[in-house]
C-alpha positions in Angstrom: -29.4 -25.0 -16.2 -26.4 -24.2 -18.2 -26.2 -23.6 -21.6 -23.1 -24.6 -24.2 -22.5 -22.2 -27.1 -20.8 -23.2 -30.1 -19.1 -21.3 -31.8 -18.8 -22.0 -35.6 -16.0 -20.4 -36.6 -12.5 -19.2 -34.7 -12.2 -16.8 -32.5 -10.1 -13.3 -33.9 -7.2 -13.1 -31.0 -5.7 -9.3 -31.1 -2.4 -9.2 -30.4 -1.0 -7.4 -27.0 -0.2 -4.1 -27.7 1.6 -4.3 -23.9 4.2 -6.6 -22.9 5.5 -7.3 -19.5 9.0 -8.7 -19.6 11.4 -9.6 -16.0 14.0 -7.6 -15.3 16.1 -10.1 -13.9 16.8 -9.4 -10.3 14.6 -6.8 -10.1 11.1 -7.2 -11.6 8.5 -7.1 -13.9 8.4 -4.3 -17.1 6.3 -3.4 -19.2 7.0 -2.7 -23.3 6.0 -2.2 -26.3 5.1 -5.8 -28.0 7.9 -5.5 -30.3 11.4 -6.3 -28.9 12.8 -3.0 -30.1 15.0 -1.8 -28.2 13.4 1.2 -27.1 13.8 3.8 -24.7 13.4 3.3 -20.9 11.7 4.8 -18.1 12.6 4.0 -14.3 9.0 5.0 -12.5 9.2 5.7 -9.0 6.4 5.4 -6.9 5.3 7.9 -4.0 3.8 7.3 -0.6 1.0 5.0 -1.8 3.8 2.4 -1.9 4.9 -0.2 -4.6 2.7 -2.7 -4.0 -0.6 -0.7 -4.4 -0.7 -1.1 -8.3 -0.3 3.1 -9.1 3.3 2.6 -10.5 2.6 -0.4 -12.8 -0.6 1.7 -14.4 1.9 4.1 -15.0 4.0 2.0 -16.3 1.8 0.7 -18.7 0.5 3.9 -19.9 4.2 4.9 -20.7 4.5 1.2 -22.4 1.5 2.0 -24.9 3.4 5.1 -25.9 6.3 3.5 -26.8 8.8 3.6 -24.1 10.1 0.4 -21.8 8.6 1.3 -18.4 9.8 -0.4 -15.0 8.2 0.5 -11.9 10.9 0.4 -9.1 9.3 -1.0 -5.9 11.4 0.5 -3.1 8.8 0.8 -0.2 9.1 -1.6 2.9 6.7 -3.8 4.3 3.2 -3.1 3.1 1.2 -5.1 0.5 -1.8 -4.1 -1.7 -4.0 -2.8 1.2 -1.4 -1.1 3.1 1.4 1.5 1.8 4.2 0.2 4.0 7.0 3.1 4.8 9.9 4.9 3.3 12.5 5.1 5.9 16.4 4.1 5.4 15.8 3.6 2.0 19.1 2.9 0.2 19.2 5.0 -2.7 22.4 3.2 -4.4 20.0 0.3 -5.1 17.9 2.6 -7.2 21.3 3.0 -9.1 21.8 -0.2 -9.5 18.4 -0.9 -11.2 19.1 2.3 -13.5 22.0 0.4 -14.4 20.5 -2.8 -15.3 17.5 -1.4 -17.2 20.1 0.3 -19.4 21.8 -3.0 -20.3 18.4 -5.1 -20.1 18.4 -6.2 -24.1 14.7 -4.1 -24.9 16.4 -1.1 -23.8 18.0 1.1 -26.2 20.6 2.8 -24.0 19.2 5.4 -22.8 16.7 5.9 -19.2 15.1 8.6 -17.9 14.0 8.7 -14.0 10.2 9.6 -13.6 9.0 9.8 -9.9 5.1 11.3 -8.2 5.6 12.8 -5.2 8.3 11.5 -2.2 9.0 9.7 -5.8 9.8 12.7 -7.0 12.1 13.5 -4.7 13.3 10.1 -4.9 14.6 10.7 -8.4 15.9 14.2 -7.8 18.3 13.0 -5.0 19.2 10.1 -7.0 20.4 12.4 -10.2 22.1 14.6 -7.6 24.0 12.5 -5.7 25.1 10.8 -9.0 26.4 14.1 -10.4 28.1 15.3 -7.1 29.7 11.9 -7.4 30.5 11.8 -10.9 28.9 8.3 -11.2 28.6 6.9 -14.6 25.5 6.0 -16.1 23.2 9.0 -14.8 19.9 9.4 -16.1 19.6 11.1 -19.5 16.3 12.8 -18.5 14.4 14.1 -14.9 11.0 14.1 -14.8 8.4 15.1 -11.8 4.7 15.5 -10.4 4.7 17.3 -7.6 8.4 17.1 -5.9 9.6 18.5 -3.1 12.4 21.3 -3.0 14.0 19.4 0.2 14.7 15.9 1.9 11.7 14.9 3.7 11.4 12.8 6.4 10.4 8.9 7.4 6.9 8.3 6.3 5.0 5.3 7.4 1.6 4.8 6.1 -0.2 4.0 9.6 1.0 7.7 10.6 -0.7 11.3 8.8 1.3 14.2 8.5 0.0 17.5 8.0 -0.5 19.5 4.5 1.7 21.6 3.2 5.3 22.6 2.6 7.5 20.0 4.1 10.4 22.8 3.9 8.6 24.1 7.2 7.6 20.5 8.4 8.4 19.6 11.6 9.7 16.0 10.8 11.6 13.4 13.3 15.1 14.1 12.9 16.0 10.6 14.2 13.9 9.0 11.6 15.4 9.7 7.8 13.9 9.0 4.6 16.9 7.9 2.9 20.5 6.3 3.1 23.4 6.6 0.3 25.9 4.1 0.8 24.6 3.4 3.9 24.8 6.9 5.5 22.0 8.9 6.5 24.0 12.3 7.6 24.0 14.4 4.6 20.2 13.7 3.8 18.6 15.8 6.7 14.8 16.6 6.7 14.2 19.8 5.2 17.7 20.2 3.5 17.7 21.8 0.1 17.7 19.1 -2.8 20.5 20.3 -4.9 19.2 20.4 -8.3 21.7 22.8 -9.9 24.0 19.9 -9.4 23.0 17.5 -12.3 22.9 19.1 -16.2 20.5 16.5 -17.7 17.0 18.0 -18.6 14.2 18.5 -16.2 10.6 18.1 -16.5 8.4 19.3 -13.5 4.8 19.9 -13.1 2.3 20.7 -10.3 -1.4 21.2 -9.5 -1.6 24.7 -8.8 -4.7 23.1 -6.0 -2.4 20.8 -4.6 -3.1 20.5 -0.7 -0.1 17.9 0.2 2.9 19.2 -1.5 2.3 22.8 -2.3 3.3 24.0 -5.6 5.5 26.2 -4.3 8.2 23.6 -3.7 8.3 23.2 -7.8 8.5 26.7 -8.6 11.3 27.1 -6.2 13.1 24.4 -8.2 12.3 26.1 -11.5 14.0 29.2 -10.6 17.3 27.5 -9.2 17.4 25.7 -12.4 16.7 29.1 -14.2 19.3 30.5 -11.9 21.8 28.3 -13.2 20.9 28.4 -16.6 19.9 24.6 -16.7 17.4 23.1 -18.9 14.1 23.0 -16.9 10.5 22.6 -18.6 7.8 23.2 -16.0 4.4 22.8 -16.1 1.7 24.5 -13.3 -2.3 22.8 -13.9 -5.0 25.1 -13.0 -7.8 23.5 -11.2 -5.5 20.5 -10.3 -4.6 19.2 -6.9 -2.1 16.2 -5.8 -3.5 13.5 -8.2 -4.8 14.7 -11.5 -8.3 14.5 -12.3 -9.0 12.4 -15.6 -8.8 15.5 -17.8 -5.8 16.9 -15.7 -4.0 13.8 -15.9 -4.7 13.0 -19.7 -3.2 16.5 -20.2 0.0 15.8 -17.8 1.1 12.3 -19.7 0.6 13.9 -23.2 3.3 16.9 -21.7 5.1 14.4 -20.1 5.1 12.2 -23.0 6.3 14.4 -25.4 9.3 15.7 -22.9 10.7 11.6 -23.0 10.1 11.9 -27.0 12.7 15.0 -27.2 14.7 13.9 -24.2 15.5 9.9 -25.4 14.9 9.8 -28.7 16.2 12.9 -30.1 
């Protein structure tokens, strides 16, 4: 038996305090309700891939603090259930959606490049080879969980790779993570990411527990920055592995939070 309610009186609709918006040519955002413009963040997924939903939950978590959030999908292949790889991924596109999320009309102007893990390194290389370029239209602000000091290798999600420090890795030299302009030769596996090249601020942070990348790697990348008298803000979470427990990660997005505050709006 079914039963029909009626109600007596309207229903209260709340109003969205998150709104997704296309990118043209590239993809969904996500936003701040209002039309702004506002600041923008270019997320960049790790080796759970695109599809699996991670990026857009960060995304969204950036939108309800005010701040135009686009997750860049760059992983092949793979769908919800199944990570796909990174290999010969063609880091000039990610350049090209920096680019159009800084013209995109909700976007104030200025973009900063947040990446979790082989996105993390993702977004390092990207700022690097911009600078040692001299490309316009860099990203005003870094930030990272848990990066990697060097270029890492092909992954593909039906393979496992041991723990560790993927400085001492032994990855397949014939398989490469990344391309730039279609050329694979100056992004080895295990060479140095050069981030004394690029001057825009920094943010890095790692869980001092962190079995997959160790921490390490982002202390290493502190003191090069420190080295070279570059603006670096680092953040080390006791207790903390790869992914953040709830408390762990509530703490990370209120540091991270307030770095894209100083960073873009300042």
């Amino acid at each position: 038996m079914h039963t029909l309610v009626h109600f007596t009186k309207p229903i209260e609709v709340m109003p969205l305090a998150v709104h997704r918006r296309l990118l043209p040519d590239w993809g969904t955002t996500y936003g701040p309700a209002d039309e702004g413009p506002h600041p923008a963040v270019l997320v960049l997924h790790g080796s759970e891939g695109g599809l699996s939903g991670w990026s857009h939950r960060t995304a969204a978590i950036l939108a309800a603090s005010g701040f135009l959030a686009y997750p860049h999908a760059y992983s092949k292949g793979g769908n919800a259930w199944n990570a796909g790889s990174i290999e010969t991924i063609e880091l000039s596109r990610t350049v090209e959606a920096l680019q159009s999320l800084r013209s995109f009309a909700p976007c104030n102007g200025r973009v900063a490049l947040y990446g979790v893990s082989r996105g993390a390194e993702h977004a390092l290389l990207v700022a690097t080879l911009m600078a040692q370029e001299k490309l316009d239209g860099a990203a005003d602000a870094v930030a990272c969980l848990a990066a990697p000091d060097v270029v890492c290798g092909a992954f593909d999600a039906r393979s496992f790779r041991d723990a560790g420090d993927p400085g001492w890795q032994a990855w397949d030299p014939a398989r490469r993570a990344w391309t730039w302009h279609g050329r694979n030769d100056t992004l080895l596996p295990t060479t140095p990411i050069a981030v004394e090249d690029f001057e825009s601020p920094l943010f890095l942070a790692a869980g001092l527990k962190d079995q997959t990348w160790s921490p390490d790697m982002t202390k290493r990348l502190e003191a090069r920055r420190r080295n070279h008298r570059l603006d670096v803000e680092a953040h080390y979470y006791t207790g903390e592995g790869h992914v953040p427990g709830s408390e762990g990660e509530n703490h990370h997005h209120r540091l991270l939070i307030d770095f894209l505050e100083r960073t873009l709006l300042d």
